[in-house]
C-alpha positions, -999 to 999 in steps of 0.1 A, spaced: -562 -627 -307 -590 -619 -328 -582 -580 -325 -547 -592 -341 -564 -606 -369 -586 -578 -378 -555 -558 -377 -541 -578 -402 -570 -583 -426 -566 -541 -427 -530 -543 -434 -535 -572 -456 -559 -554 -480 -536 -519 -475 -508 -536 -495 -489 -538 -460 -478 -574 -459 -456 -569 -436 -470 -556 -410 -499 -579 -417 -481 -608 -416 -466 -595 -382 -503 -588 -369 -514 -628 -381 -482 -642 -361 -492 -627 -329 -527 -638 -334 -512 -674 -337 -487 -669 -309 -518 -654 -285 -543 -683 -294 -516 -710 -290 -507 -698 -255 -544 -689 -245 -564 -717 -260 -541 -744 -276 -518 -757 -306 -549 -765 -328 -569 -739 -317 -596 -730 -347 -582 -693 -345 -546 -709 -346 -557 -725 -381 -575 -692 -393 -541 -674 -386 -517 -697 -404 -542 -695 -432 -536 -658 -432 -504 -663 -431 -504 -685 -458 -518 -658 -482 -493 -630 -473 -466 -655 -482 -481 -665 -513 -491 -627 -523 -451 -622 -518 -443 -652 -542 -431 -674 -513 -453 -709 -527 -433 -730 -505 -441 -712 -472 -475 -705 -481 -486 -739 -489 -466 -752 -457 -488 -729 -439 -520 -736 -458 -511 -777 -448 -507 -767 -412 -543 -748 -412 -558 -774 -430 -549 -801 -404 -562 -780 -374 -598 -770 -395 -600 -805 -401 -597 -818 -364 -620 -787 -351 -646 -787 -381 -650 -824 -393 -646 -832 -431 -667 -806 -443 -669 -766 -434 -665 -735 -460 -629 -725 -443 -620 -764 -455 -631 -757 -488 -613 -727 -487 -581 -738 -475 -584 -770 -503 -588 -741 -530 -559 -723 -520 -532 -752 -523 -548 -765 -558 -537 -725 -571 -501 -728 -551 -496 -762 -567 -511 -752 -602 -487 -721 -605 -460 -743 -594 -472 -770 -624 -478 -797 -602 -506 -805 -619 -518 -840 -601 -514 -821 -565 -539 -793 -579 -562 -816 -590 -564 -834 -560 -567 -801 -541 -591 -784 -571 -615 -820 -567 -614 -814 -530 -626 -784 -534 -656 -790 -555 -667 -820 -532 -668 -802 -503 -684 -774 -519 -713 -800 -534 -720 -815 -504 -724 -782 -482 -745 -762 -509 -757 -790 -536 -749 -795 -567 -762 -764 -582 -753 -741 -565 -731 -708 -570 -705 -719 -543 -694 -750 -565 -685 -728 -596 -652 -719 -578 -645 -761 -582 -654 -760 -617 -639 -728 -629 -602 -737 -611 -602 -772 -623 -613 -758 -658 -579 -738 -655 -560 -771 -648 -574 -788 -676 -563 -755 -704 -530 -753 -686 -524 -791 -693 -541 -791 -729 -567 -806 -723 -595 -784 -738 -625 -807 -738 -624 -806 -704 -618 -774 -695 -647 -769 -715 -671 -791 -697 -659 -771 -663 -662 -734 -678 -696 -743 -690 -709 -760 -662 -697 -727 -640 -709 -706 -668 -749 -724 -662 -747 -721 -625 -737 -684 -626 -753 -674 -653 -789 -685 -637 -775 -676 -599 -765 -637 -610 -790 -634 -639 -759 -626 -664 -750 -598 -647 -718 -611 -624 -679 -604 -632 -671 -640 -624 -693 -648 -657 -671 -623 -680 -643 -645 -664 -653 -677 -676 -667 -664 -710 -632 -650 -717 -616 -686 -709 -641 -704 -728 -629 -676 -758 -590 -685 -750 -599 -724 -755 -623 -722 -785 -605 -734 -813 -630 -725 -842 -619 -680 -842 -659 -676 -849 -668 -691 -819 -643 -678 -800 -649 -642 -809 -687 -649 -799 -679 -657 -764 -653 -628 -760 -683 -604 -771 -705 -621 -746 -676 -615 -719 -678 -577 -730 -715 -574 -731 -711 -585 -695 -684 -562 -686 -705 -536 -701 -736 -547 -680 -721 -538 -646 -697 -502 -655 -686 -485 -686 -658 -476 -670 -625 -495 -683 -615 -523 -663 -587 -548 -667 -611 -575 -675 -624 -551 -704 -585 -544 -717 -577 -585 -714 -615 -589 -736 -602 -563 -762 -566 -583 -764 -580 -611 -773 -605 -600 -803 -580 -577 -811 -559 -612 -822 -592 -631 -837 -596 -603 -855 -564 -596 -870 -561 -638 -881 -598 -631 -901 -575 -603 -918 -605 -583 -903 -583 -554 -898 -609 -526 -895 -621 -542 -861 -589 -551 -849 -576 -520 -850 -608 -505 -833 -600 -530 -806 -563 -519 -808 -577 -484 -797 -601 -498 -773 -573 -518 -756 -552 -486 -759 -576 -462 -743 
């Protein structure tokens, strides 16, 4: 069963869904006849599962197979384990793509509190809570607190990865997309670069999304000298 698995976790990151997705099913089907129904390595390949369906686009079948791994972590782990957490994550982004905003939060708050009361308050773990319900709150409007969760992630990881962590460009660029005041917003986007800049000079996607958004702050200033240099930047 486990050989299956690690099969599929190679096919998985190949880009070969299919065949991964193939490889995770006959992990299930091995466990469940082996072991039983709610095996832990029954859950852990539904879970799989889950994420080739929702790499596909298939939401539905993904989160009915994230519900189905979640019910058998639960019953093997207790209330509180990583994979929960984990598993809690994953159906706050299927339902938050699918707008069902009240489902992701539930999931997103999940999340968090399992997180807290595995690794405390402060630590790195937790940002994930903060930086996905901080998501929730800007696609709903609500700014103020998407702030509060951006900056709360942005303290933890700042002082866990001494500044120098891609996840921190992440949440500097979404505090920049929220800002209202174009100063202000600009000032974090440079901060997102600085970060960018910190770990490879190389372009990166995160570095072309940076350049994007100044490239608009910019160009509302009528500061059209630097938003044409981040017109080339984004450009080359």
């Amino acid at each position: 069963s486990m050989m299956y698995n690690n099969m599929g976790v190679i096919y998985f990151y190949e880009g070969a869904l299919d065949e991964a997705f193939d490889y995770y099913d006959m992990s299930r089907t091995i466990s469940t006849m082996s072991a039983s129904p709610n095996d832990i390595n029954v859950g852990r390949a539904l879970y799989n599962m889950g994420l080739v369906k929702e790499e596909k686009g298939f939401l539905i079948d993904a989160s009915n197979l994230y519900e189905r791994a979640l019910k058998i972590y639960l019953l093997n782990y207790g209330q509180y384990h990583h994979h929960i957490a984990e598993v809690y994550g994953s159906l706050g982004n299927i339902h938050l793509t699918r707008y069902e905003f009240k489902k992701a939060q539930y999931y997103f708050q999940k999340d968090l509190e399992t997180s807290i009361h595995l690794y405390g308050e402060g630590h790195v773990e937790t940002t994930w809570g903060y930086e996905n319900l901080g998501r929730l709150y800007q696609e709903e409007g609500k700014d103020s607190l998407a702030h509060e969760m951006f900056e709360k992630a942005l303290e933890i990881r700042n002082q866990f990865y001494q500044g120098k962590n891609i996840s921190i460009a992440n949440v500097l660029l979404s505090l920049a997309e929220i800002e209202k005041n174009t100063s202000k917003s600009i000032e974090y986007a440079k901060k997102a670069l600085s970060v960018e800049n910190s770990i490879t000079l190389k372009p990166t996607i995160g570095k072309w999304n940076i350049s994007l958004h100044l490239l608009q702050k910019y160009t509302q200033l009528q500061r059209y000298s630097l938003a044409k240099k981040e017109l080339k930047r984004s450009i080359y």
